[in-house]
Structures are given as structure tokens and as C-alpha cells.
BALUM-580597 format. One record per residue (C-alpha): residue number from 1; residue in one letter; x, y, z. Coordinates in steps of 0.2 Angstrom, whole numbers, m for minus. Example, Ala and Ser with C-alpha at 12.3 -4.5 7.8 and 13.67 -1.06 7.14 Angstrom:
BEGIN
PT  pos  code   east  north     up
PT    1     A     62    m22     39
PT    2     S     68     m5     36
//
This chain:
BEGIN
PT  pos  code   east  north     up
PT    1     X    191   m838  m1162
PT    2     X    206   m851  m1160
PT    3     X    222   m846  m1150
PT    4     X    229   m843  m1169
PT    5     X    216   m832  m1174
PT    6     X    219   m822  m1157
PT    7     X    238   m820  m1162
PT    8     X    236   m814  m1180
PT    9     X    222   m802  m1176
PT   10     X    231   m795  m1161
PT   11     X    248   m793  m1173
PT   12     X    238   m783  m1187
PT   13     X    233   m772  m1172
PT   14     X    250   m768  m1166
PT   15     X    253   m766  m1186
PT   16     X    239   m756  m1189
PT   17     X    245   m744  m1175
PT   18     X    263   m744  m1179
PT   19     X    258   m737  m1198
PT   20     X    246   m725  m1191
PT   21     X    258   m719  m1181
PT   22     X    272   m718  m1192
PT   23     X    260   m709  m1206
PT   24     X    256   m696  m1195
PT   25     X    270   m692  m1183
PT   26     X    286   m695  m1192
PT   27     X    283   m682  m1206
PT   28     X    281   m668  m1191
PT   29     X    295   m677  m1182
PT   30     X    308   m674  m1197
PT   31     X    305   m655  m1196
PT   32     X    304   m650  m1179
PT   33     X    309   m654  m1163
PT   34     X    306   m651  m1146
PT   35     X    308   m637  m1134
PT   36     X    301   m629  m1121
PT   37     X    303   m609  m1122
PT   38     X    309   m610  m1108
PT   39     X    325   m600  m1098
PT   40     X    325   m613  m1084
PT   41     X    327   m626  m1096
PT   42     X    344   m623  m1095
PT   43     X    347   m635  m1082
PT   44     X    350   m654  m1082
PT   45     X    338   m662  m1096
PT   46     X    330   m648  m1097
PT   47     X    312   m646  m1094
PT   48     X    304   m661  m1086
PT   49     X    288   m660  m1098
PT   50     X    276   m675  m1089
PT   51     X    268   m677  m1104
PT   52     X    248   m681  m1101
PT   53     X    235   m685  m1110
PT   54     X    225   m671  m1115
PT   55     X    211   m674  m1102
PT   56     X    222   m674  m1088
PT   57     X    231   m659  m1096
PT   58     X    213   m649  m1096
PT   59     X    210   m656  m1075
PT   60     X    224   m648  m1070
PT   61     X    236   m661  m1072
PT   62     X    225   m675  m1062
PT   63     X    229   m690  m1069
PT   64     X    233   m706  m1056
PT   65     X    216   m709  m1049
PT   66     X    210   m708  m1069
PT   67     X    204   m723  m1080
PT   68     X    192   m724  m1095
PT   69     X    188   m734  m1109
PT   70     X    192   m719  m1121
PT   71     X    210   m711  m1117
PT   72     X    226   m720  m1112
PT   73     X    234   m715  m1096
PT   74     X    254   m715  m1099
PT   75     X    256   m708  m1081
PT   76     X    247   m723  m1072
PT   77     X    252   m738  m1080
PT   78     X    239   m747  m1068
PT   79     X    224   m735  m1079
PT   80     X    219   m745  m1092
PT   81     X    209   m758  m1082
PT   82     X    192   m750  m1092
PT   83     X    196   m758  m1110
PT   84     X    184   m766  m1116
PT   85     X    186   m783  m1126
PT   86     X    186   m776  m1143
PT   87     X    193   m758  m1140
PT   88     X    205   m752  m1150
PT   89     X    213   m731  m1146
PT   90     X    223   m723  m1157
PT   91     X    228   m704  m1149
PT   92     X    238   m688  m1153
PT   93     X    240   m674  m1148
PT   94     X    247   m656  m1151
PT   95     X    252   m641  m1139
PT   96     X    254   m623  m1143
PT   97     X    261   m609  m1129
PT   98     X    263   m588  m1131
PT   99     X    274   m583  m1115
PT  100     X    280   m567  m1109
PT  101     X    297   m569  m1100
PT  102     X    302   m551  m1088
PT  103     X    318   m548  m1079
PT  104     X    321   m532  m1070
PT  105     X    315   m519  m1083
PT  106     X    317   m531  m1096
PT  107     X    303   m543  m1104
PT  108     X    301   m551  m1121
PT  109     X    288   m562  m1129
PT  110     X    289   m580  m1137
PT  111     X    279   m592  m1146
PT  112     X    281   m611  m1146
PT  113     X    273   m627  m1153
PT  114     X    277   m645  m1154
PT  115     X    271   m661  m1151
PT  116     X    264   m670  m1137
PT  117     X    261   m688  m1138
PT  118     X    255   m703  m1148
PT  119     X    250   m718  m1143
PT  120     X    238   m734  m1148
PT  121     X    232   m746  m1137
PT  122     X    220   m762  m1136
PT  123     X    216   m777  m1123
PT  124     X    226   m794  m1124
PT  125     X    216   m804  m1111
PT  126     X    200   m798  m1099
PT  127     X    213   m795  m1087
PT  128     X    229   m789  m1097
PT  129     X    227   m771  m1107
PT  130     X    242   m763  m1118
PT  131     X    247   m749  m1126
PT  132     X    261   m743  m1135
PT  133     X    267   m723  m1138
PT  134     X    279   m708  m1139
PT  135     X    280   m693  m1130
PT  136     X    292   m680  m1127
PT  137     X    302   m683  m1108
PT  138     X    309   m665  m1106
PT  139     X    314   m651  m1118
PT  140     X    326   m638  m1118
PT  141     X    324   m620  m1128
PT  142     X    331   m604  m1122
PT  143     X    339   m589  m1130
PT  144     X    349   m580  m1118
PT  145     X    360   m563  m1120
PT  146     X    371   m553  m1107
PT  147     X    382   m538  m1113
PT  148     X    397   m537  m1099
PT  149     X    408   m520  m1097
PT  150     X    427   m523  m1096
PT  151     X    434   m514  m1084
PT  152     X    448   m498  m1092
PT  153     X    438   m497  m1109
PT  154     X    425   m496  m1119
PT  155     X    423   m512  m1125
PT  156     X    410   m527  m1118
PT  157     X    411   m543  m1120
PT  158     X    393   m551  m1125
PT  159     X    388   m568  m1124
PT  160     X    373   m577  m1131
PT  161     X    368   m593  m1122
PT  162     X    357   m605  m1135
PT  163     X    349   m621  m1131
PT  164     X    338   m632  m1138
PT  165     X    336   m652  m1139
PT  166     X    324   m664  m1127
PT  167     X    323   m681  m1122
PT  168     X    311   m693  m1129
PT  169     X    300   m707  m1119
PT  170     X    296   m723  m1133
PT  171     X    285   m732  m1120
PT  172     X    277   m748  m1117
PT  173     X    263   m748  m1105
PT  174     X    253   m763  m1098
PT  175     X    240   m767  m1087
PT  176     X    235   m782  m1075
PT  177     X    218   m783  m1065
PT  178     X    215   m801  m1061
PT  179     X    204   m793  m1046
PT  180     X    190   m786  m1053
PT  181     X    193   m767  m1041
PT  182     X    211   m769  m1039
PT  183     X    224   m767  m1054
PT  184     X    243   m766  m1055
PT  185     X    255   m759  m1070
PT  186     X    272   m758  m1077
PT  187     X    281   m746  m1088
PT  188     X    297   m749  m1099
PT  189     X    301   m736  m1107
PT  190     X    318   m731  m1117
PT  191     X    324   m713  m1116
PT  192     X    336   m706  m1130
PT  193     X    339   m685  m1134
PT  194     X    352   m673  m1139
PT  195     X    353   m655  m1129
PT  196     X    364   m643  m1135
PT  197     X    370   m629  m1126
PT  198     X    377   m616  m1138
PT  199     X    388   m601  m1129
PT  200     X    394   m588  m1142
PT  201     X    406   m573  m1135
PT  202     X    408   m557  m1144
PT  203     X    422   m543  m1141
PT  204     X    417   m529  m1146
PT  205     X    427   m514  m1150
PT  206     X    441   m525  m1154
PT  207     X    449   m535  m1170
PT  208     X    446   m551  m1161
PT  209     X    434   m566  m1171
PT  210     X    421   m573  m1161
PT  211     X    421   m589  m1153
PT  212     X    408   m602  m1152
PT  213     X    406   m616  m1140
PT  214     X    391   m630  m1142
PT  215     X    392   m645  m1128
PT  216     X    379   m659  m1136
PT  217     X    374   m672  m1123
PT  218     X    365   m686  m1128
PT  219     X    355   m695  m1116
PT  220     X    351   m715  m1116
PT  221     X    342   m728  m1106
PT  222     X    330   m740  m1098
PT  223     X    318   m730  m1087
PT  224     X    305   m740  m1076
PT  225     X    289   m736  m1067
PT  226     X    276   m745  m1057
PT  227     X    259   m740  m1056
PT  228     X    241   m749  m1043
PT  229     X    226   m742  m1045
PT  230     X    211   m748  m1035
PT  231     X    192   m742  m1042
PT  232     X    176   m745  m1031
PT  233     X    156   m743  m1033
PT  234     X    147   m734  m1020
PT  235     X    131   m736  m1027
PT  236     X    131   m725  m1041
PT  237     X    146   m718  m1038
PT  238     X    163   m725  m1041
PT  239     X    180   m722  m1027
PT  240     X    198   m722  m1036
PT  241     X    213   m723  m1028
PT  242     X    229   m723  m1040
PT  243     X    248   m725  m1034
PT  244     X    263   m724  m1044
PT  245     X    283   m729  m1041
PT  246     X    300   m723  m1049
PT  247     X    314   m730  m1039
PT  248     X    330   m722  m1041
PT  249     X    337   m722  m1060
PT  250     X    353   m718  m1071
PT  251     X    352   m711  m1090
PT  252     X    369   m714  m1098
PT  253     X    377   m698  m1105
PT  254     X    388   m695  m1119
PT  255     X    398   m678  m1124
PT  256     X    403   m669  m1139
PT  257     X    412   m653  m1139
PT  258     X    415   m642  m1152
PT  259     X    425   m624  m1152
PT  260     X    424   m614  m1165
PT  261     X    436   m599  m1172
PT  262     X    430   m593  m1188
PT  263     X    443   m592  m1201
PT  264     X    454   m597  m1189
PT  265     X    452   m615  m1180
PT  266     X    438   m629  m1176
PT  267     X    441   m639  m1160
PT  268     X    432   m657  m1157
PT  269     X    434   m666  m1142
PT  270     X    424   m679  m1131
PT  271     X    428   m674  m1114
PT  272     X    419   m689  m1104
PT  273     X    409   m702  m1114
PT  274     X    405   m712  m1097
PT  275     X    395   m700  m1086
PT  276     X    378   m702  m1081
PT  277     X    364   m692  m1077
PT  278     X    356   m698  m1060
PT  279     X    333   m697  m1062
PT  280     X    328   m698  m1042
PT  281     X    315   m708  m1030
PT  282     X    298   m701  m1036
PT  283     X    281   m705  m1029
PT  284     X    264   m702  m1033
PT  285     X    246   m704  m1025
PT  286     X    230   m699  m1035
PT  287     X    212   m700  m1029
PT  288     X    196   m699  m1040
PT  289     X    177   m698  m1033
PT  290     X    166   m701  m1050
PT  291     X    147   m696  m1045
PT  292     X    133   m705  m1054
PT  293     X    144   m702  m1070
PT  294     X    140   m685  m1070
PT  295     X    154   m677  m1059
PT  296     X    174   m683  m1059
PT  297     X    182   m675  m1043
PT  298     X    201   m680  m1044
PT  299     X    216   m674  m1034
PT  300     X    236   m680  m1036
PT  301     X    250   m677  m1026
PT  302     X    269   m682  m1032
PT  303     X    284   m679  m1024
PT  304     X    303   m683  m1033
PT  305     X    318   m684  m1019
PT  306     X    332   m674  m1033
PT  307     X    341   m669  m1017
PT  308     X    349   m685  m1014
PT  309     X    357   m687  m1033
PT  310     X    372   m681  m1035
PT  311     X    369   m673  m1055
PT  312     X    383   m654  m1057
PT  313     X    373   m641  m1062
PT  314     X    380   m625  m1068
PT  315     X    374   m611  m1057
PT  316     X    361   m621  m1048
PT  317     X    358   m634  m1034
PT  318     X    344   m648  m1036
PT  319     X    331   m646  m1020
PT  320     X    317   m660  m1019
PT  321     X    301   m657  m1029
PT  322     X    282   m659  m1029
PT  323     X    266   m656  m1033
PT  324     X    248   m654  m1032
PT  325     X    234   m655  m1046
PT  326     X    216   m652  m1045
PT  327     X    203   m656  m1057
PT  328     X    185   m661  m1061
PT  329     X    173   m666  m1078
PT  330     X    157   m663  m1078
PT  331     X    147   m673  m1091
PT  332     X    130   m670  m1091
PT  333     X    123   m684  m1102
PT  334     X    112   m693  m1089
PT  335     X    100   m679  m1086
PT  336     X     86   m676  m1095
PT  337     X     94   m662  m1110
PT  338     X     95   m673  m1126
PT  339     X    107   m661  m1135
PT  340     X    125   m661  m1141
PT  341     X    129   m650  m1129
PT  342     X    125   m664  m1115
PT  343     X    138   m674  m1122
PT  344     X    151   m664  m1123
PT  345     X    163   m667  m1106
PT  346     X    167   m650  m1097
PT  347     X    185   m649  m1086
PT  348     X    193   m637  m1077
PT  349     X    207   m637  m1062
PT  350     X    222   m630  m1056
PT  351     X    240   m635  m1052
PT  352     X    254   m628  m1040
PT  353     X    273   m636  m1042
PT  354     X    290   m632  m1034
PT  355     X    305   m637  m1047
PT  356     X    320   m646  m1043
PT  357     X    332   m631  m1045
PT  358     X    335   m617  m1034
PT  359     X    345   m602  m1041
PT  360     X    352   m588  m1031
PT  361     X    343   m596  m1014
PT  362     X    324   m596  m1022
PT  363     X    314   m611  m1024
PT  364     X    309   m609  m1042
PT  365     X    287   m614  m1044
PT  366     X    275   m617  m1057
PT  367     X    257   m612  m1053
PT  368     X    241   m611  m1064
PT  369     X    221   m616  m1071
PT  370     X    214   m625  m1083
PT  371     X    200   m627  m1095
PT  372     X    195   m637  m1106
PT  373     X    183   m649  m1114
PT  374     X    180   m666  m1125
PT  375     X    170   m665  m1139
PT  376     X    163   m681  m1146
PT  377     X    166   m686  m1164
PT  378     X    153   m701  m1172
PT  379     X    146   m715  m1160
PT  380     X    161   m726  m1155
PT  381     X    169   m714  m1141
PT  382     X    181   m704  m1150
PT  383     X    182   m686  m1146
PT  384     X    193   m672  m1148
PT  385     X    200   m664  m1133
PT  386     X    206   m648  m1129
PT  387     X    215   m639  m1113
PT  388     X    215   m619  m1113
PT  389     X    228   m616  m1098
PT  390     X    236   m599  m1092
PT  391     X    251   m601  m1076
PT  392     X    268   m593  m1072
PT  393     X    285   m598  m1067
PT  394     X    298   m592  m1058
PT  395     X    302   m577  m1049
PT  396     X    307   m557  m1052
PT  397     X    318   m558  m1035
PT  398     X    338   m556  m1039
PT  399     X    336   m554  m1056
PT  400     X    329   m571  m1059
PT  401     X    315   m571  m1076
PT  402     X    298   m575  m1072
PT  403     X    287   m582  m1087
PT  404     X    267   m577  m1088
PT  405     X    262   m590  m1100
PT  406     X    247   m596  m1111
PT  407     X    243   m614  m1117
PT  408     X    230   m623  m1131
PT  409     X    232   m641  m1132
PT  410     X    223   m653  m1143
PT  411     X    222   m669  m1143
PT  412     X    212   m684  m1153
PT  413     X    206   m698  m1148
PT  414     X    199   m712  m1160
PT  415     X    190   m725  m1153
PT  416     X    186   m741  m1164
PT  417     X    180   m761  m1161
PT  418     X    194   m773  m1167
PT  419     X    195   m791  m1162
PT  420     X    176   m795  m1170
PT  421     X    174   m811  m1176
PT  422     X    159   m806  m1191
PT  423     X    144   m822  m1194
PT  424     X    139   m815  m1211
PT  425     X    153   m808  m1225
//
């Protein structure tokens, strides 16, 4: 193919992917929106969602050290040194959670479902892969009540604190291995969202209207990350190493606040149009021990440094955060059993994460397992994954909510040949 060939066959790619994309995303997109069911995404941007592909989602969360010819790797962008010449990926996927929230002598149940990413991507050069794709950054969602006595009467004054909202990643991901075991990666993304925090106080007993409160913030910037990931054979077997760098970034803020008096008044104001929201040092470092393509080991460690930004949060102070993931796939296609069953891959793992917030004194963690499994649709790769999870967050001490909580995600993955250059018509 000529160098002009190239050009247009790799613009009807991005084309291609774009009206995919927009067919099947978009008409979701207009009727829901994110959020995360979650009382501690209260604070800050809300709940820092990570969003992984759906094979990392069902190891545990292990994603740095993971590259393959069939999924995109947002969380590495040094991962998708495995595209073959004429690969093309289109994948999407979908998460559902049932969580039980407890406080003291109180608990409740809740459901959620939203989107979790989508993303196309293809090779530009042997050594140059791209990919494109959306996915949720963090999600707010919480619904919360508190009835306080006033002193002298019987009257209370209730409050109910809503929230809901998220930011959204638009992503560019590429990939350079001009080393054959050695590859490196950039990601340029662009961040934009709306939270709103709703506060609505009642007084009971009294003649008094009620009064309403919504602070919107809507986020905006540039966010970067650099990814290296390094892949050696051991005979049959294959060493990953995969690192990953986010040097300290600002998200630009804006305010609107509106007060609201039935039958009374409406109050509008934009108290500080110029603040920012500061995202910290974060680093991770992944390692994957593939064994005759049979067994995926994997192990990721990340660590973000919030204690050094100077973000206000209401009744909470930002600690340092990290995390651990665990994971493995077992795929038993290379032994003798000829059966669908032997091409299916088989994941499990576990995760264990301390949040960046700490209320009241306690460190606030997120700990839990994994299952899940890809199931292989026709004879080009694609498959359909799914991640069956069960974990619990927070704590019971001083009053503070815990959440028990459930997860299925689904996700597919359609695997094509693009770029062929046919001899007959």
C-alpha cells in the first residue's frame, strides 16, 4: 500500500470507531449519568472510579504488568505493544452494584448501574499502537438524612444531603516499542463533570418554608500519565514488568450556587469561578509471570501522595493512599481438552485499598475478590468478559457507614483485521 493508501485506511478506522462509538454510547449517555451509591463520595470529585478493563476488573484490579492483542489497557498506556498489524478493537463495557450501607442500628439497601468504558483501538506503525475512549474518572451518588432535636421544644431540624454528578476521562492512548521487550506510553486525556451537592433543611413543627441549597462544581483539564512496560520470554514463559507516572496535576473549578425559598425567593451566585482542584503524585508498579500461556500470575502496587495538596474538604482531611491487587487467568487451551470449555479464560484475585480521606481519625479501606471469566465469541478473538465481585468499605467505628457490596461487570470486546490490502475483489 502507498503512504496515501495508509492515510485513508487508517482515517476510516478512527471514523469507523467514532460512529460505533457514538451509536452505542451516546443514547445511554443522554439518559443516565454516573454515580457511585456511594456515602463517601461526598468528598472532593467524588469517588475515584479507576475505570479498568473488564479483565483487569475480574483479576482483582491487576492491570500494569498486562498486555494482549485482545483488550486495551487504559491504566498502562505502555500496554498495547501486542497489536498486531491489522488489528482493530472495539470494546464496552457495563457495571451493575447491590450494596447494603449500615450505621449504628441503622442500614439500608441500594442498587446502581452505569457505564463503564469504551474504547476502539488499532496499530499506526510495527512500533506505534493507538487507541481512543471514554470512561467515567469519579462519581459522586449519595442520599443522606439526619433529624436534629432543637433544644426548649419539640421541633427538629432535618436535613437531607443529595449528591450526584462525576467526572469524565476522553482519552488518548498511545504506544511506542521501538525495542522489541521494552515499551513506553503517554496518556492525554481531558477531564470535564458537574457534582452537585443538594442540602435541603426542614423545620419541623414550625410555619417556616424549607430551604434548598445546590453548590454545582464543574471540573475541567488536561490530565497526563506516563506509562513503561518491559515483556521478556523465559523459554515458554513470558516476565512483565509495567510502571506507571502521574506528576502532580490541577483541575480547573467553576461554582454555581443557587438558594432556594419556595414561594418566597431564588438566590444565584458564583462565589469563586477561579479555584482549582489539586489531583496528587501518583505512582504505580505492576508485575505479570505468564506460564506457558496457560497461567497469568500478576501483582500491582500504586501509591498517590494526596497529603501534600492543599484541596478543603468538608469534615474530612486527605491522607496519602494506596493499593494492592492480586490476580491470575488460567486458560487452558494448550492441553489436550478440545472443548469450548478450554477456551474459555478463568480469573479470579483480590484487592485491598486505603482512601484518601480520613473522617473522625479512621483511615477509610476498600478490600475485596474477584471472579470472573472471558468467553469467546467467533474465531477473531473477540470475547465477552465478565467480573462477579463482592468487598466492603468503610468502617462501623464513631458512627461512620460501612458498605457490604456486590458487583457484575460486563464487558465486550470485538476483535476484527482492518488494514488488508485484498488480491482478488
Amino acid at each position: 500500500m502507498t503512504l496515501t493508501e495508509h492515510i485513508k485506511a487508517y482515517f476510516k478506522a478512527w471514523l469507523r470507531g467514532i460512529i460505533l462509538g457514538a451509536i452505542i454510547f451516546f443514547p445511554a449517555k443522554a439518559s443516565a449519568q454516573y454515580s457511585s451509591n456511594s456515602t463517601y463520595s461526598f468528598f472532593g470529585i467524588g469517588e475515584i472510579t479507576g475505570a479498568r478493563p473488564i479483565r483487569s476488573e475480574a483479576m482483582g484490579g491487576v492491570s500494569l504488568a498486562l498486555s494482549s492483542e485482545y483488550n486495551i489497557n487504559n491504566i498502562n498506556p505502555a500496554s498495547l505493544n501486542k497489536f498486531d498489524s491489522t488489528t482493530f478493537l472495539f470494546t464496552a463495557g457495563i457495571n451493575g452494584y447491590l450494596s447494603s450501607f449500615k450505621s449504628g442500628k441503622i442500614s439500608k439497601t441500594g442498587t446502581d448501574f452505569n457505564f463503564n468504558h469504551l474504547a476502539f483501538g488499532f496499530p499506526i506503525k510495527k512500533w506505534w499502537a493507538t487507541a481512543a475512549g471514554i470512561a467515567p474518572f469519579s462519581s459522586v451518588g449519595y442520599d443522606v438524612k439526619l433529624s436534629i432535636p432543637i433544644e426548649g421544644s419539640a421541633s427538629t431540624l432535618e436535613t437531607q444531603f443529595q449528591g450526584s454528578g462525576g467526572v469524565t476521562q476522553f482519552y488518548l492512548l498511545n504506544t511506542f516499542h521501538p525495542l522489541k521487550p521494552l515499551s513506553v506510553g503517554i496518556n492525554v486525556s481531558y477531564l470535564m463533570g458537574a457534582v452537585k451537592h443538594t442540602e435541603l433543611d426542614k423545620l419541623t413543627e414550625f410555619d417556616y418554608p424549607d430551604v434548598t441549597k445546590t453548590d454545582t462544581r464543574y471540573f475541567r483539564n488536561f490530565y497526563y500519565k506516563l506509562g513503561l512496560q518491559f515483556n521478556q520470554n523465559i523459554g515458554n514463559d513470558r516476565l512483565s514488568i509495567g510502571l506507571t507516572f502521574n506528576p502532580p496535576q490541577k483541575l480547573k473549578i467553576r461554582h454555581d450556587v443557587e438558594i432556594l425559598i419556595p414561594n418566597v425567593d431564588t438566590l444565584n451566585t458564583k462565589p469563586d469561578n477561579k479555584d482549582i482542584f489539586e489531583m496528587p503524585l501518583a505512582i504505580g508498579a505492576g508485575i505479570g509471570y505468564n506460564i506457558n500461556s496457560i497461567f497469568e500470575l500478576a501483582f500491582d502496587y500504586g501509591f498517590d501522595r494526596w497529603s501534600t495538596v492543599s484541596n478543603s474538604l468538608r469534615r474530612a482531611s486527605l491522607t496519602d493512599s494506596y493499593h494492592y491487587n492480586f490476580g491470575l487467568e488460567f486458560t487452558p487451551k494448550e492441553t489436550l481438552i478440545r472443548s469450548y470449555l478450554s477456551l474459555i479464560h478463568y480469573r479470579a484475585g483480590a484487592y485491598y485499598e486505603k482512601k484518601y480521606i480520613q473522617l473522625r481519625g479512621n483511615e477509610i479501606f476498600d478490600r475485596g475478590i474477584t471472579i470472573g471469566a472471558g468467553l469467546p465469541i467467533g474465531r477473531q478473538g473477540s470475547t465477552i468478559d465478565i467480573a462477579i465481585g463482592l468487598g466492603r468499605l468503610g468502617t462501623l467505628n464513631q458512627g461512620l457507614v460501612q458498605e457490604t457490596y456486590g458487583s457484575i461487570k460486563i464487558g465486550f470486546n470485538f476483535h476484527d483485521y482492518w488494514f488488508i490490502k485484498r488480491r482478488f475483489d
